[in-house]
N, C-alpha and C positions, 0 to 999 in steps of 0.2 A: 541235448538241447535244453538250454537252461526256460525257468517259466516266462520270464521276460522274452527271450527269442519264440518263444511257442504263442505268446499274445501276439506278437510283431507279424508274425506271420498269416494268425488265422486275420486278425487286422486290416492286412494289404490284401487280403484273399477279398476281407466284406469290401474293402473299400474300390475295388475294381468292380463287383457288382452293383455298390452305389452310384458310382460313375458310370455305369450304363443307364440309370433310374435317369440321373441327370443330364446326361445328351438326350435322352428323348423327350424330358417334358421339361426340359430348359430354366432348371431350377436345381441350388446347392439342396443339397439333403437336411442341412440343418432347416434351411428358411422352409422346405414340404411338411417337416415333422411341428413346426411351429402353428405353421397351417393347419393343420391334421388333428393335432388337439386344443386349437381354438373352435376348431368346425367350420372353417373358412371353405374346406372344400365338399360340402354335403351334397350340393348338385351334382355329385359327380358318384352317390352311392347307388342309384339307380341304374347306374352304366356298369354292369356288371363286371366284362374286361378290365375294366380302370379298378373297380371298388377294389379286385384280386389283386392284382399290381399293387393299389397303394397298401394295401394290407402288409404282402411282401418286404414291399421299399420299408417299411415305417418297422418293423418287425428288422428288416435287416440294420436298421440305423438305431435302434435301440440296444442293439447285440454289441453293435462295435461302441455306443456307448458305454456299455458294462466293461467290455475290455480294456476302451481306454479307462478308466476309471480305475479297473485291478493295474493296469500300465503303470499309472501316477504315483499309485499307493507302492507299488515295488521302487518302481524307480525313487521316490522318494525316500524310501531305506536304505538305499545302495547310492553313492555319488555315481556321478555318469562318468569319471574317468575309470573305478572300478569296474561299472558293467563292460567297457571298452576293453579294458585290461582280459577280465575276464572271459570275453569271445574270443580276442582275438588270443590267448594262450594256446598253445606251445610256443606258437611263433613272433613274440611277444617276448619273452623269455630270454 
């Protein structure tokens, strides 16, 4: 498994847990974390259950931030018909 399909992966892992964050408190993960470090949501640090949670969410939306981030920087070395090329090999060939 190449590095590119190993971020792809751990990726759709966070991103299935973001998307839980997001059906429950009815908001994309970008616009929470935007929230989160303006301090838009401090009424809600007192609420213990919430405070752990949004800990979590913002903690897991930062990770997949770094990933896509190393994503961009690969994929940006490699054209995207190579990486295509390259997965899909043997059968490709």
């Amino acid at each position: 498994m190449s590095l590119i399909q190993a971020l792809l992966q751990d990726m759709h892992t966070i991103e299935t847990e973001l998307s839980q964050f997001e059906s429950k408190f009815g908001v994309l993960s970008q616009d929470f974390y935007v929230a989160m470090t303006r301090g838009d949501l401090e009424e809600f640090d007192a609420l213990d259950d919430y405070r752990m949670e949004f800990v979590h969410w913002m903690g897991l939306y930062e990770t997949w931030g770094s990933f896509n981030g190393k994503y961009r920087q690969l994929i940006d070395r490699q054209p995207v018909a190579m990486q295509i090329k390259t997965n899909l090999e043997p059968s490709y060939a």
